[in-house]
C-alpha positions in Angstrom: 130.1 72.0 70.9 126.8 70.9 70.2 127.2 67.5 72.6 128.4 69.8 75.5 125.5 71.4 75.0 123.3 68.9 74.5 124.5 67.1 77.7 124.3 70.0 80.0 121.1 70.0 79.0 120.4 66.4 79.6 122.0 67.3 83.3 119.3 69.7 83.9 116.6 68.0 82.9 118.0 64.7 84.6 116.2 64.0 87.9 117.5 65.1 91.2 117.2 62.0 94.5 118.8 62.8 98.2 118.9 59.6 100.0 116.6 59.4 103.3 117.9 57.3 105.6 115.8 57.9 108.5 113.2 60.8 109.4 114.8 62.6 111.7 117.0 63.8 108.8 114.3 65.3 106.9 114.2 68.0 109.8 117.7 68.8 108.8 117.4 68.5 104.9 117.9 72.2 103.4 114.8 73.5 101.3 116.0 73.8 97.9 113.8 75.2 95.1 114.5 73.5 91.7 112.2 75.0 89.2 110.0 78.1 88.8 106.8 76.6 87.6 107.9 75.2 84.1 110.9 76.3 84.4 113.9 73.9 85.8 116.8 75.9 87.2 120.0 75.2 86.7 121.8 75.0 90.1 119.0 74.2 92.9 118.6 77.0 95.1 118.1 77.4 98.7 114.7 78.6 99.7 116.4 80.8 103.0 118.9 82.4 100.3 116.3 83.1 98.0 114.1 84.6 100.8 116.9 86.6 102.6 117.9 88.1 98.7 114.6 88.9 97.7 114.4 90.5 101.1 117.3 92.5 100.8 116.3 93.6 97.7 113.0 95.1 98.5 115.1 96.9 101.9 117.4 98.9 98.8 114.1 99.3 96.6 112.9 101.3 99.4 115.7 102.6 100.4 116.4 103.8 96.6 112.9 105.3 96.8 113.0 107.3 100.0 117.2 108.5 99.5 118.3 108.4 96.0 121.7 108.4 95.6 124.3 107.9 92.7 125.6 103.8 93.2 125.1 101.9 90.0 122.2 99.7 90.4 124.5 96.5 89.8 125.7 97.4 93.2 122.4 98.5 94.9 120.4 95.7 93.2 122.7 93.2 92.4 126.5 92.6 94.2 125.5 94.3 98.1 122.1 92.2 98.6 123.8 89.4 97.6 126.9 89.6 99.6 124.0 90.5 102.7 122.3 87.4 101.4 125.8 85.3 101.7 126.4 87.0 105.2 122.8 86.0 106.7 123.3 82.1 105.4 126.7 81.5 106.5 127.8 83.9 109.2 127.2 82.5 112.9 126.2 84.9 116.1 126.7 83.0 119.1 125.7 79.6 117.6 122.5 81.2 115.7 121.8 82.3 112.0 121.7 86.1 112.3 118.1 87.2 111.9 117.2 84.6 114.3 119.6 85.7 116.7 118.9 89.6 116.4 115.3 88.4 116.7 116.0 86.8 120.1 118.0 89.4 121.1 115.0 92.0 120.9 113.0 89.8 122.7 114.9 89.7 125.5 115.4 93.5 125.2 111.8 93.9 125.5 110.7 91.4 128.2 111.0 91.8 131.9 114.4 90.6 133.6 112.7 89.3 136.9 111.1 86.8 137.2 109.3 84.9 140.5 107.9 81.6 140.3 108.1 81.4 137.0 106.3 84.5 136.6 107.4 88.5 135.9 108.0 89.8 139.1 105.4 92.7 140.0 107.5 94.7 142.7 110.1 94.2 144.6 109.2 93.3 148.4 110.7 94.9 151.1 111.9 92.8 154.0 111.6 94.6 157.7 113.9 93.5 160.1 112.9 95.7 163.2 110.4 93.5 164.9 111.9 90.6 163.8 113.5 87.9 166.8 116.4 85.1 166.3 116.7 82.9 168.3 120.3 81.2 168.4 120.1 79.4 171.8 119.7 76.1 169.5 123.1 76.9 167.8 125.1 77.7 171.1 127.6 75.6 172.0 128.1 73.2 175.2 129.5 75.1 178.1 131.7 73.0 180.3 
């Protein structure tokens, strides 16, 4: 028992390497964290995860603040930001992670739907066609 130990240990403290072929795959390398200042973890952990728990956590910290309520804290604190953590990394909206996408989607809630040369549109222009003459004698056809 003491070897299994002993070599889990040796695992953690054992270097980690990802090969780089080429630097255009360093824009598509994960963040991981592997240690908390001294302290080596034992399973690297992706910075996004981390960020999207600990945000989920503060969002039922004060949420139990404001509403208290009677779920076990292993629930509020544990198991539910967790499974929102595991929803946020893996799930897909429309090719997007979610915040990202809900993120876009405000934008374009907020922003102007018009647009004219490139630009919002100010108003709409109205076209008067009472004084306005056509001329079609250049589209009539060939008598005879």
């Amino acid at each position: 028992m003491f070897k299994e130990y002993n070599s889990m240990d040796n695992k953690i403290k054992s270097t980690r390497y990802e090969v780089v072929r080429s630097y255009a795959k360093i824009w598509t390398m994960p963040l991981k964290v592997y240690a908390i200042e001294k302290t080596k973890l034992i399973i690297p952990i992706n910075i996004w995860d981390m960020l999207f728990f600990i945000f989920w956590e503060l969002i039922f910290l004060i949420l139990n603040f404001l509403i208290p309520n009677n779920i076990p804290n292993s629930l509020k604190f544990g198991l539910i930001p967790y499974l929102l953590m595991k929803f946020m990394s893996i799930v897909k909206l429309e090719g997007k992670q979610p915040h990202k996408y809900f993120y876009d989607l405000l934008v374009f809630l907020i922003l102007p739907k018009k647009y004219e040369y490139f630009k919002p549109a100010k108003k709409p222009k109205k076209i008067n066609f009472n004084n306005c003459k056509i001329y079609l004698s250049a589209y009539k056809e060939k008598e005879g």
